[in-house]
C-alpha positions in Angstrom: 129.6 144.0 169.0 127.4 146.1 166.6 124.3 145.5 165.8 123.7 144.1 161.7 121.2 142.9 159.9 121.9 139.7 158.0 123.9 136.4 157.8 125.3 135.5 160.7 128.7 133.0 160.8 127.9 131.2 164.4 131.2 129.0 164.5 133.3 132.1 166.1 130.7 135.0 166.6 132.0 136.8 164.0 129.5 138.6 160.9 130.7 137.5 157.9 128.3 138.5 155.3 124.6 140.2 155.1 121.9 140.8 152.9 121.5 144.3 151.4 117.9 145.2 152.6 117.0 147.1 149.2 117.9 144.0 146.8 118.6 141.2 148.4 122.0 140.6 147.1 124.5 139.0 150.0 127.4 141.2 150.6 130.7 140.8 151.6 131.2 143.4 154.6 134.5 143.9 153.9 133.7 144.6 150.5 130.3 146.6 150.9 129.5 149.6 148.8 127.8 151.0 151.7 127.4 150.8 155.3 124.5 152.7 156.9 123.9 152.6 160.6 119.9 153.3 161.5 118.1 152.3 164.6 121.0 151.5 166.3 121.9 148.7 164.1 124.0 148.6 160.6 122.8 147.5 157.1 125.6 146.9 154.1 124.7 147.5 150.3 126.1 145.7 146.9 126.0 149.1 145.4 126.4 153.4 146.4 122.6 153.1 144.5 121.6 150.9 147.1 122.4 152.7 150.3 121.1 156.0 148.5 117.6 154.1 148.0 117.6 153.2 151.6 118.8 156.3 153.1 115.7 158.0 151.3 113.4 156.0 153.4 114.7 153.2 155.8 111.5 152.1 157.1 110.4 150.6 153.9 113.3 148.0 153.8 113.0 147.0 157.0 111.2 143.7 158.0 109.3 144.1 161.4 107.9 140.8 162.6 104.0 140.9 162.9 102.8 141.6 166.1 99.5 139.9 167.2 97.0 142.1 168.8 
C-alpha cells in the first residue's frame, strides 16, 4: 500500500480522500489535479497550481511533528 498524506477511510483500509498540503482543500484521489510522490509518500492537489507550488519547495508544506529535545 503506498504511502499518502491525508484522510484515511478505516472501515476497509482503503484511501479515499486527502488534503492538498498547499490549500487545504480535501481531494478526491480519483479526481486529483495532481499527484506528487516525495519522501517516499504521495500528496494529491485540487489544482495543476497546487502541485506546481509544492513541487517548488516540498518542505514548506509539510507538517513535521515537534520533537522535544
Amino acid at each position: 500500500m503506498e504511502e499518502t498524506w491525508g484522510l484515511h477511510d478505516y472501515s476497509d483500509g482503503t484511501i479515499t480522500a486527502s488534503v492538498d498540503p498547499v490549500c487545504g482543500t480535501v481531494v478526491d484521489e480519483s479526481k486529483a489535479r495532481g499527484k506528487f510522490e516525495y519522501a517516499g509518500q504521495f500528496y494529491y492537489f485540487c489544482s495543476k497550481d497546487c502541485k506546481r507550488t509544492f513541487e517548488e519547495e516540498p518542505s514548506r508544506y509539510i507538517w513535521r511533528p515537534h520533537q522535544a529535545a
